[in-house]
N, C-alpha and C positions, 0 to 999 in steps of 0.2 A: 522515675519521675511520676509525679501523682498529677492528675487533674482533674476538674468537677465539670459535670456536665450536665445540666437541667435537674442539680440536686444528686447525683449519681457520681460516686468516685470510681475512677477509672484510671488503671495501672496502663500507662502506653508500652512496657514493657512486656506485660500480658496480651494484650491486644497483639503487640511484635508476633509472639509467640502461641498466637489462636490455630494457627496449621502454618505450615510450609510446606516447599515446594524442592521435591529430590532430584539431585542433580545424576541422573541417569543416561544423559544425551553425549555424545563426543562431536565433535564439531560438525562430522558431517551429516548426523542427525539432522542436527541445527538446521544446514544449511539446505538440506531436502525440504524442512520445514518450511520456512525463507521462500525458496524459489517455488513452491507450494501457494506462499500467502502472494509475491507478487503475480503467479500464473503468467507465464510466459505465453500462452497460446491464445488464452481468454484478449489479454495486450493487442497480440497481432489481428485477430480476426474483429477486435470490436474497437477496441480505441487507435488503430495504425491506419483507419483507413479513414478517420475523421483526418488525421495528417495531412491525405492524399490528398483530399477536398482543399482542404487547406494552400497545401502546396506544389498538387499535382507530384512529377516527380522529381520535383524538390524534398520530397519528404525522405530521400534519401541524406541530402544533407541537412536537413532538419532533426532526423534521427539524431546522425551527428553528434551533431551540436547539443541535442539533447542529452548523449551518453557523456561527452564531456564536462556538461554542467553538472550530471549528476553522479562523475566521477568527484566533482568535488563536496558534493553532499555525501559519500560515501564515504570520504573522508576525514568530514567532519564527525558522522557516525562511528567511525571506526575510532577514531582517539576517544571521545566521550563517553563510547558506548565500552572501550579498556578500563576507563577511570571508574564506569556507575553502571555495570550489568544488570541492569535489574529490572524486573518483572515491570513496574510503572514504568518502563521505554522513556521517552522522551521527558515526562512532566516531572521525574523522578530526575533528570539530571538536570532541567531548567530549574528547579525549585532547587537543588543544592548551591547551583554555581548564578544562576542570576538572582533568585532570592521567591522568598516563597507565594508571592502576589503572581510574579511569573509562573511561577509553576501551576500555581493552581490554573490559572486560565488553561497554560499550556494541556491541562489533566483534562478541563472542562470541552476544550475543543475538538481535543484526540478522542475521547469517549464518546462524545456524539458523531464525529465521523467517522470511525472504527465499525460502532456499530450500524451504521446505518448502510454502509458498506456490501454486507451480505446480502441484507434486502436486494440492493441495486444489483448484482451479480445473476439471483435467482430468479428476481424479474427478468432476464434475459436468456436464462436456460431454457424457454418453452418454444423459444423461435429455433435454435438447434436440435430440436428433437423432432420437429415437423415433420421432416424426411420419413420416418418412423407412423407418427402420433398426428396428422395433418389439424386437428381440433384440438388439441392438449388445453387445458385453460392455463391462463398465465399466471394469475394470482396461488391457486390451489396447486399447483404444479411446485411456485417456490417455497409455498408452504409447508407443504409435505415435504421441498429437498433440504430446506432450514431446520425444520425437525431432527431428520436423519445426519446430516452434518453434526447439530450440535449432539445427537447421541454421542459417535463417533466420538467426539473432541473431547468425551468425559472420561475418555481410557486414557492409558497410562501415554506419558507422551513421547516415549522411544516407541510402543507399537504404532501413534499417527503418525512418527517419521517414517516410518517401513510404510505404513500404507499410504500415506502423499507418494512418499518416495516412490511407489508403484503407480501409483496414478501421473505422479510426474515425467517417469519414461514413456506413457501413451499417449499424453500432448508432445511431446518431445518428438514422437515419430511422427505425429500431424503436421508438425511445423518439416521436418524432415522430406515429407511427401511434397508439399509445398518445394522445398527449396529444391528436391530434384524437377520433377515438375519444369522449375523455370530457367534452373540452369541446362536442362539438355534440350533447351528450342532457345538458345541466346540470338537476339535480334538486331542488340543495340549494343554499344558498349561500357563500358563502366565510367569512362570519359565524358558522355553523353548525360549524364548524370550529374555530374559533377561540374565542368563546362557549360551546359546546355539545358538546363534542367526547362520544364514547362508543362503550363498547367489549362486548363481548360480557360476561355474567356469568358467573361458575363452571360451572353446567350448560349454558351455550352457547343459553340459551332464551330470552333476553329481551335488551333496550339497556338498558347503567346509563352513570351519569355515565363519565366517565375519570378517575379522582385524579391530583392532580397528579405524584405519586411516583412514579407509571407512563408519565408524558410523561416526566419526569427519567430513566426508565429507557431507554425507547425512543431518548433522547435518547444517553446512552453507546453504542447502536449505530450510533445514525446514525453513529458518528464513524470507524465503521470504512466506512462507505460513502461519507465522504466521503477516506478518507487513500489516500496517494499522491501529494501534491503534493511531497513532499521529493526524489521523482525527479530531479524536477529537479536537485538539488545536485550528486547521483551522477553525471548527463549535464555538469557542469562542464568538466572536462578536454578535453570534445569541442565545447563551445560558447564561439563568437568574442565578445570582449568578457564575459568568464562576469563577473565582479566586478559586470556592470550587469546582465547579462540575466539571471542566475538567478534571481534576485528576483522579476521582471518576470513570467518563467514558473509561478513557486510560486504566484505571487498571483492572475495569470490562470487557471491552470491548478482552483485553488478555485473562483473564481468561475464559470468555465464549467463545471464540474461541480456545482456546486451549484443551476443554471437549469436543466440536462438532468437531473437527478434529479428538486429539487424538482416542476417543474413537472408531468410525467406521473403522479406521486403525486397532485398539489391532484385533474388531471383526473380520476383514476380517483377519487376520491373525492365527488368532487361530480357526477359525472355516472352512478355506478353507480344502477340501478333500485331495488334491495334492498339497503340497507346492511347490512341485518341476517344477509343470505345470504351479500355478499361477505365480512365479516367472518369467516365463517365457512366459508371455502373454504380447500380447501387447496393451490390451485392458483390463488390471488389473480388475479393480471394475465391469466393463459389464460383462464379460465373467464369473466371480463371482457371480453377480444378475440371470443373465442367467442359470447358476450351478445349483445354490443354489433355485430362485426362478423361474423364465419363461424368454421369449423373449418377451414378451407383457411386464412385470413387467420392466424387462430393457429400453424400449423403452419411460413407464412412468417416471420413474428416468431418463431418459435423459432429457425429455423437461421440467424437474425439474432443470437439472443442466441449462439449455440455459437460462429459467428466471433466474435465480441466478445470470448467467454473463451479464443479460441485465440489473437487478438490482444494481449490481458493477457498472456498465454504467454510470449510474444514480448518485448513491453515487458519484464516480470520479467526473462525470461535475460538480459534486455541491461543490468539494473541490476543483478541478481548478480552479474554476470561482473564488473561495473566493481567489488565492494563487494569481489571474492576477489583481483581483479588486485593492488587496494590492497594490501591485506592480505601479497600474494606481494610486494609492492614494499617493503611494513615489516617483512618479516623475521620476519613472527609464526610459520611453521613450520620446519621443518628446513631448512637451506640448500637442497638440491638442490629441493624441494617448491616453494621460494620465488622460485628462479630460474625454473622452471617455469611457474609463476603470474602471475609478471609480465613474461611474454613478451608480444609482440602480432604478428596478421601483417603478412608483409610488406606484402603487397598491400589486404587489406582496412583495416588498423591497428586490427583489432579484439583482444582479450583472448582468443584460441582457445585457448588451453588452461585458463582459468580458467572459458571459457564451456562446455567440454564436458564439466570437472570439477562444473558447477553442473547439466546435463545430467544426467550421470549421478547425482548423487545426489537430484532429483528424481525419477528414472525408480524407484530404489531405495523413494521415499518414498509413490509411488504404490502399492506393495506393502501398506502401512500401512494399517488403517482407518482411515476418514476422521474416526473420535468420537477418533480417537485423536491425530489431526493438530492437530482441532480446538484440543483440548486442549493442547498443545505450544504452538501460537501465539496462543491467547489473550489472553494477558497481556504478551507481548512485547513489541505496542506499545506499553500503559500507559506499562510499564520506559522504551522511550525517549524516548517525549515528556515524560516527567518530568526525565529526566538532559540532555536539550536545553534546556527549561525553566531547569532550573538554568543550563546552560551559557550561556545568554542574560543571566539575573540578574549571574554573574559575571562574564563578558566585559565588561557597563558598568562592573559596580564598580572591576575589575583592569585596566582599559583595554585590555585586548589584542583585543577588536573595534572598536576606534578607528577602523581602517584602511577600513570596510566601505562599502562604495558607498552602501548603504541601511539607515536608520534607521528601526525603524518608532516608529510617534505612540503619546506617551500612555505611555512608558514608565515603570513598569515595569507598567501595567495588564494587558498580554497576557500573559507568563507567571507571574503571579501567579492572572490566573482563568484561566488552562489547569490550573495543578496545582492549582486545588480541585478542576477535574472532573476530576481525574486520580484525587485521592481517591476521589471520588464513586462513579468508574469500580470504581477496587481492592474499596472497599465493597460496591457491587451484584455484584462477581464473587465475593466472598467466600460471599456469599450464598447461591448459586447452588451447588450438593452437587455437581451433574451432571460440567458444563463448568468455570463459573468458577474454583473453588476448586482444583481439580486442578489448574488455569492455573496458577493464582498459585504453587502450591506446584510447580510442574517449572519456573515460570520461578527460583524460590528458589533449587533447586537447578543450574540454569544459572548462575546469578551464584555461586556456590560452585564446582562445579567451574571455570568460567572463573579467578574471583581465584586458584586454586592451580594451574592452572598458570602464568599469569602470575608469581606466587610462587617455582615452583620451575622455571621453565624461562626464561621473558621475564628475569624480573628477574636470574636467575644471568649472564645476558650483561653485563649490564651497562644505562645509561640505555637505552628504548627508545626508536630515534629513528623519529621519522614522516616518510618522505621529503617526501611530494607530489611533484606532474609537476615533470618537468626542462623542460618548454620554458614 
């Protein structure tokens, strides 16, 4: 297919074919990668204990209820992600099955909160090393660790499985210490949790019930503590037999993240002295460690959890790079920008210039306060688990997921209860003055500006065609 573009003929079968990406990985590669980019540890110690706030210790069935919902997001991923493995993740299977207006948004949303992601991660690494570095500065601390990450992410991506994968087993013992920790001083029982759950009151002075409204609530976070399984789709191109294994990996990939979170939470929650104290710490799981085991032991668990988010680092750049390479491969910017982007090296056959363009504009993004990041991606994910949602719904109806190695059970029961709580989600952010609602209204206008230049740029070319890998 031929096309013109500002005077300039351009082969979209050449452009297909500007670099690719070698399928070197076997599923468990993959799923080291995966459980890398959602950080299981980074999860527990920073976003599990906004739950707690939320729902005292209710946030054990808040969890819950959070890995169920996102049991059905994983299973949306996992038939999709069978039918369309491919490097542009999600905007790559909205744009085939819902249509390419969709897509593009879906591509425009995911790239701006994909990458703005690491930023928000590395801003948080300088408060885990204090134990160490009691001055570290915050800014220049994740500058410097965004650099070195996205070195890393430029090698070949079976040796960043091996080295997630090693940095993965060391948060993996943090969360472990943690879970012994609170299972051998058990206080309460697990019944007590479940039956009885309760949370601090308004003035912070007494135990009341937990309303249910506030599990439902704590429950929409868990779910960002559980996401990250759709990595996997993104690592497609690089994994052998992708049409069977990425599924395999999405599915896994939940499930073992959902045993290393849940579990160090039940512990710390049934084995704390003073519920009433932990509850109201603002330094949950340390102040815990400290309790429970020493201030030394705390201090090693910290710079457990700091590799873990520098490891997240890492996983991210290497799912960015694959989500820009796409992008450079379908021609969504200027020619020259797009040849650019979906180049890959020689030697490593990685996306190096899409990875040091996602580099740098996280190094940029770390500049940013972080209330201000927050804000920006909040609601971002809502955005695409709904429009994947959809795309699952109508993949069955239109047939065009026919082809997919993997069918999940019970259809169409899973994305139909992921977008209630998708709702549910939108609602409780609406809610919220601070964060959520700013979310919702800057992701508004990301879907606005995205559909107009799609409008007056995409669409003036002509159909937009979505390559996918040439091998």
């Amino acid at each position: 297919m031929i096309t013109v573009e500002s005077g300039v003929v351009l082969n979209t079968v050449e452009m297909a074919q500007a670099g690719h990406l070698k399928r070197s990985m076997r599923m468990f590669g993959n799923l080291m990668l995966t459980l890398s980019s959602i950080t299981p540890a980074s999860s527990v110690f920073v976003i599990v204990p906004g739950i707690v706030v939320i729902s005292g210790s209710g946030a054990f069935l808040g969890m819950v209820l959070g890995a169920c919902v996102s049991l059905a997001m994983a299973l949306v991923y996992a038939e999709l992600g069978s039918a369309f493995p491919f490097a542009g993740g999600e905007y790559a299977i909205v744009g085939r099955v819902v249509g390419p207006a969709a897509g593009f948004i879906t591509m425009a949303v995911n790239t701006v909160g994909q990458t703005l992601s690491p930023a928000v991660f590395a801003l948080g690494i300088s408060s885990y090393l204090s134990g160490l570095f009691p001055h570290v500065p915050v800014v220049s601390t994740a500058m410097i660790t965004i650099a070195l990450a996205t070195g890393i992410s430029i090698l070949t991506v079976r040796l960043n499985a091996v080295v997630t994968g090693i940095f993965l087993a060391i948060e993996v013992l943090a969360l472990i210490v943690l879970a012994v920790l609170g299972f051998l001083h058990v206080d309460r029982s697990l019944a007590d949790l479940i039956v009885h759950p309760v949370m601090l009151d308004r003035g912070k002075t007494s135990l009341v019930s937990t309303p249910f409204v506030m599990i439902a609530l704590g429950s929409s976070v868990a779910l960002y503590a559980y996401t990250g399984f759709g990595s996997a789709v993104n690592l497609g191109e690089e994994t052998h037999d992708a049409q069977r294994q990425v599924a395999r990996a999405v599915l896994w990939s939940l499930a073992v993240t959902v045993l290393i979170e849940l579990v160090p939470l039940t512990a710390v929650l049934l084995g704390a002295p003073d519920l009433k104290a932990l509850l109201g710490s603002a330094n949950l799981f340390g102040d815990f460690i400290t309790m429970r085991g020493s201030s030394a032991l705390n201090t090693v668990v910290s710079l457990g959890v700091a590799l873990a988010i520098f490891n997240a680092i890492i996983a991210g750049q290497l799912v960015n790079a694959r989500i820009l390479f796409s992008t450079g491969r379908d021609r969504v910017w200027p020619a020259a920008i797009s040849r650019a982007l979906a180049r890959t090296h020689k030697r490593f056959h990685s996306p190096w210039v899409a990875t040091l363009a996602c580099g740098l504009f996280s190094e940029l993004a770390s500049l940013v306060n972080e209330t201000v990041l927050l804000v920006v991606t909040g609601a971002l994910l809502t955005l695409t688990y709904t429009l994947m949602c959809v795309a699952a719904l109508l993949g069955r109806w239109q047939k065009s997921t026919d082809h997919a190695h993997y069918r999940m059970p019970s259809f169409p029961l899973a994305p139909i209860a992921a977008l209630l709580m998708m709702c549910l989600v939108a609602y409780a952010s609406w809610l919220d003055p601070e964060i959520g609602r700013p979310s919702l209204l800057t992701t508004l206008g990301l879907i606005v500006a995205s559909a107009i230049y799609y409008r007056l740029v995409i669409n003036r070319r002509g159909a937009w065609v979505l390559c996918g890998p040439t091998q």
